[in-house]
C-alpha positions in Angstrom: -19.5 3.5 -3.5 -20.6 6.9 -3.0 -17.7 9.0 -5.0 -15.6 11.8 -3.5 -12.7 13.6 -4.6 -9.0 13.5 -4.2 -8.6 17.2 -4.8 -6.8 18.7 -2.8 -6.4 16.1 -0.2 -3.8 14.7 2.0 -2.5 10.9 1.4 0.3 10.2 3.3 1.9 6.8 2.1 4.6 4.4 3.8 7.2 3.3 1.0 5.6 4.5 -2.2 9.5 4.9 -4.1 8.9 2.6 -6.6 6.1 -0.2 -8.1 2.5 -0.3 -7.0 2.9 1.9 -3.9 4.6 4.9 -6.5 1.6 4.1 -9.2 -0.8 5.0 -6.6 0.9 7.8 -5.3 0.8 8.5 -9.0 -2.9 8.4 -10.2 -3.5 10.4 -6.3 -1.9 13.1 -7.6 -2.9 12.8 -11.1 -6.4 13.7 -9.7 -5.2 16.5 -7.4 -3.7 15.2 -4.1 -1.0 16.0 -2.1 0.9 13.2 -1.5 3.5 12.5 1.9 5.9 9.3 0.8 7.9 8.0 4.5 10.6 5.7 2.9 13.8 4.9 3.7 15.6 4.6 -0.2 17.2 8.1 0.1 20.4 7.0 -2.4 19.8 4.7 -5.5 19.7 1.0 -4.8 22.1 -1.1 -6.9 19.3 -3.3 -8.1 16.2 -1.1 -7.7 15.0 2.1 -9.4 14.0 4.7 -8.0 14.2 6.9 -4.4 11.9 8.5 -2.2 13.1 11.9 -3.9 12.6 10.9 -7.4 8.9 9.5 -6.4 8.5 13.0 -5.1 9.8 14.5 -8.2 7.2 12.1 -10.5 4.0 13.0 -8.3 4.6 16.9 -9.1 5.4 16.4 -12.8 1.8 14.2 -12.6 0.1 17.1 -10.9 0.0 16.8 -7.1 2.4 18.2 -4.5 4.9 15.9 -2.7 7.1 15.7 0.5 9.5 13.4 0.6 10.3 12.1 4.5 13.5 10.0 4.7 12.6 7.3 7.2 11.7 4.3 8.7 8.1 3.5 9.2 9.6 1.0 11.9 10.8 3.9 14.2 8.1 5.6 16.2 10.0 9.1 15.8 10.3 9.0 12.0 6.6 8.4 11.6 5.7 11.1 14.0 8.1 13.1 11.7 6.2 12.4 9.0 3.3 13.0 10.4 4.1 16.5 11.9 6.0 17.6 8.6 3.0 15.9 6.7 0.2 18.6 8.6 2.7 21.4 8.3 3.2 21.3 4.8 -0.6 20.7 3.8 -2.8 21.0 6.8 -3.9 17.8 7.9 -4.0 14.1 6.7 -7.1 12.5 4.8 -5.3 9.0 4.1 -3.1 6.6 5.2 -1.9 4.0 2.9 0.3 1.4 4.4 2.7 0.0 1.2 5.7 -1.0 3.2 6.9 -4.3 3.2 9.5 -6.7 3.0 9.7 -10.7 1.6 11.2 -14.1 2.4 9.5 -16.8 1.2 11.5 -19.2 2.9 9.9 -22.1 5.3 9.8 -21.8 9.1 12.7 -24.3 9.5 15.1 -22.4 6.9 14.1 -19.3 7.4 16.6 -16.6 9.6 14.8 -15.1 13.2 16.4 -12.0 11.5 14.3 -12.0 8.7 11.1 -13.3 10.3 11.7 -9.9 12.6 12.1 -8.1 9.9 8.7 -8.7 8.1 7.0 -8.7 11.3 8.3 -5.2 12.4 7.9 -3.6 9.0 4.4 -5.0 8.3 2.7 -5.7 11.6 4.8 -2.6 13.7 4.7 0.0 10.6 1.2 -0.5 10.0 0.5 -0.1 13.4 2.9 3.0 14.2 1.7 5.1 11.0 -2.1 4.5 11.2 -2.1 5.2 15.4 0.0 8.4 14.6 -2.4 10.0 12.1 -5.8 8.7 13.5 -6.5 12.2 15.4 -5.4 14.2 12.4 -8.1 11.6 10.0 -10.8 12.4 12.6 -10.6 15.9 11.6 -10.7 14.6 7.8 -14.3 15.1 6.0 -13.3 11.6 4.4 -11.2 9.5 6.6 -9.4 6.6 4.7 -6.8 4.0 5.8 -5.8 1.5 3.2 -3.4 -1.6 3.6 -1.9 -3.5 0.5 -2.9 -7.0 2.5 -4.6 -10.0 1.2 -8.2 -11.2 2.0 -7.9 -14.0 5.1 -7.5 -17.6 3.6 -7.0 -20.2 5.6 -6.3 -22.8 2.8 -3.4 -25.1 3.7 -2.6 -24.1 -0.7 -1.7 -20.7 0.8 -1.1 -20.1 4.2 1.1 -23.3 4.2 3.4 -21.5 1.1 5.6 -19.8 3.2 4.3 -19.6 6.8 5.8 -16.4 8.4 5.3 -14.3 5.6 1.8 -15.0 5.1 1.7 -14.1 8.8 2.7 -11.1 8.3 0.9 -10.1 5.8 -2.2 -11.8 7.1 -1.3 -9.3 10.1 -1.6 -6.2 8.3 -5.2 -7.6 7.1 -6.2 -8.2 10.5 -5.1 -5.0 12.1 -6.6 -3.2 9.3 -10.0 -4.8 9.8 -9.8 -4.2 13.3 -9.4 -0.3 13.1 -12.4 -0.6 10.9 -14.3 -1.9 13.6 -12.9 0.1 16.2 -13.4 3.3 14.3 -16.7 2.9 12.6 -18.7 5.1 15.0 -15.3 8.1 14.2 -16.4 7.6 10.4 -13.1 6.4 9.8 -12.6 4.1 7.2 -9.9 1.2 6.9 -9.7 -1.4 4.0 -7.2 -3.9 2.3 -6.5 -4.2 -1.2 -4.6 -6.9 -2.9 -3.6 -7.5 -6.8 -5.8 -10.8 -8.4 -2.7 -11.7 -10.1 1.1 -11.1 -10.0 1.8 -7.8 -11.0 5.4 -6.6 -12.9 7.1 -4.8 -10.2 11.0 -5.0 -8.8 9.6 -7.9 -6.2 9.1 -9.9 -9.3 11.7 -9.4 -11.7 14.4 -10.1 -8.8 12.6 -12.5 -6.6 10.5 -14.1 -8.1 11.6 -15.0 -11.8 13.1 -12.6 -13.3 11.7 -10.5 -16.7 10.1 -13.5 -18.3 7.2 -14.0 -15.6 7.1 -9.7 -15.6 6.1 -10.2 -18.9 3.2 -12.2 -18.2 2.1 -9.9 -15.0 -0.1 -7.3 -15.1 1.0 -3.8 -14.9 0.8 -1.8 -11.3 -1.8 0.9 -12.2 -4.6 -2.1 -11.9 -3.8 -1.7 -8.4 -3.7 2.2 -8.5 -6.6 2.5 -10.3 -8.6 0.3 -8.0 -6.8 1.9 -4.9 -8.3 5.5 -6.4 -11.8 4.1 -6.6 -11.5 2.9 -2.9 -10.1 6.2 -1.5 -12.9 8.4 -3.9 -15.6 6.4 -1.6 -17.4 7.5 1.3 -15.8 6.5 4.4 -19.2 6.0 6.0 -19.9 3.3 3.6 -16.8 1.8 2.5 -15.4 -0.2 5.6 -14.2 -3.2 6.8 -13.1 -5.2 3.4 -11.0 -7.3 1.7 -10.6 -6.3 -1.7 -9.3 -8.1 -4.8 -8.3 -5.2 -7.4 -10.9 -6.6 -10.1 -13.7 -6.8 -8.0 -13.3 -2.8 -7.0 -13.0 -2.7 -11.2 -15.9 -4.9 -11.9 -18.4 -2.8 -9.0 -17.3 0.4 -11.3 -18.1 -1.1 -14.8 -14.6 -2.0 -15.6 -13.8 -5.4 -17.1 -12.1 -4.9 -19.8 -8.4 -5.2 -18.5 -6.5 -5.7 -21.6 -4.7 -2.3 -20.7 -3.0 -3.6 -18.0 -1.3 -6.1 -19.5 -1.7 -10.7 -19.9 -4.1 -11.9 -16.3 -0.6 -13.9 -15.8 -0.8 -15.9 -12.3 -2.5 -15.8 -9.1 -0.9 -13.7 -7.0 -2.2 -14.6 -3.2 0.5 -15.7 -1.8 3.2 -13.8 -3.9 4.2 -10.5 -2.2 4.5 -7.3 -5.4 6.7 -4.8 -4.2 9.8 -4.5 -1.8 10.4 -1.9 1.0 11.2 1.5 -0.6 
């Protein structure tokens, strides 16, 4: 991977308040970029830390420039919003980095239509809304990237038979993603995924998914930040059209030590690391 800079650059960022979207909002700005968060956690959440205003807060104390956008990457106007307030703040947009999700892992029987629209709109519709809206601004961009936090394609009955409609989703985002890589090759755009190797200690986990005994076994969200820099540092021309695991992006950059980001703790495939901000 060819390496570029982040100086100065424009990463706009669906969700981001909180967990591994806000640690790589984080090490963005830490290397100079301005950073656009569209969430919709505008008051404190009973149960979760953080809002969309104190992410913004954290990105300037860690060197970047931030806007905060209350909305809902669901709703076509609040991502043009974002995306008009986003270029005339800073310019223009260099990246797109779609973090919003939500989680259910309940069965097709059990599970509520409610819920399955849910993870279908914010996943497969919000991915869709905010990387259409800023692909004429990332044309102008000298290095055009769009990154999804989606899982490489397995068709293993181990995990796409888990929990059905939520690996659909997710599976979505991976395919759309791929897809504007192919479609926008020949713009110099470039679109990847990028998925944690294990389960990493974020809200999703410590209130879904076991509580603060299995977060102390995970793996801490800047091994996804840091891999998510490395990707978005890359030339555009070159890096395209993959499925990334966050060690492998380590690995190809001479990192394998990973004893700073906490125990390897369990395979994270099918486990989803951070709820809609």
């Amino acid at each position: 991977m060819t390496t570029q800079t982040l100086s100065g650059r424009t990463l706009l960022m669906s969700g981001g308040s909180r967990g591994i979207g806000l640690a790589i909002a984080l090490a963005a700005a830490r290397r100079g970029a301005n950073v656009v968060l569209l969430a919709k956690t505008d008051v404190p959440h009973p149960k979760l830390e953080g809002t969309v205003h104190t992410a913004a807060a954290e990105i300037e104390a860690a060197g970047g420039s931030a806007l905060a956008v209350v909305g809902d990457v669901r709703d076509e106007e609040s991502v043009q919003a974002a995306i008009d307030r986003a270029v005339e703040r800073f310019g223009g947009i260099d990246i797109v980095v779609n973090n919003a999700s939500a989680i259910d892992l309940q069965g097709t029987e059990t599970l509520p239509a409610k819920k399955f629209d849910l993870m279908q709109q914010i996943q497969l519709r919000g991915t869709f809304l905010l990387t259409r809206a800023a692909l004429p601004h990332l044309r102008k961009s000298e290095n055009p990237h769009v990154l999804s936090l989606s899982p490489p394609l397995n068709l293993d009955p181990k995990w796409l038979g888990a929990h059905p409609p939520y690996m659909l989703a997710k599976y979505g985002m991976t395919l759309l993603t791929l897809g504007v890589a192919a479609e926008h090759r020949e713009s110099g755009i470039a679109a990847n995924c990028l998925w944690p190797e294990t389960l990493i200690a974020t809200a999703a986990v410590r209130n879904l998914l076991g509580g603060e005994e299995v977060a102390a076994t995970a793996r801490t969200p800047e091994i996804v930040a840091d891999a998510a820099v490395l990707i978005l540092e890359s030339s555009a021309a070159t890096t395209t059209g993959n499925t990334y695991l966050d060690v492998e992006v380590l690995a190809a950059h001479g990192i394998t030590d990973l004893s700073g980001y906490g125990p390897e703790g369990e395979l994270s495939y099918d486990i989803f690391v951070d709820p809609p901000a």
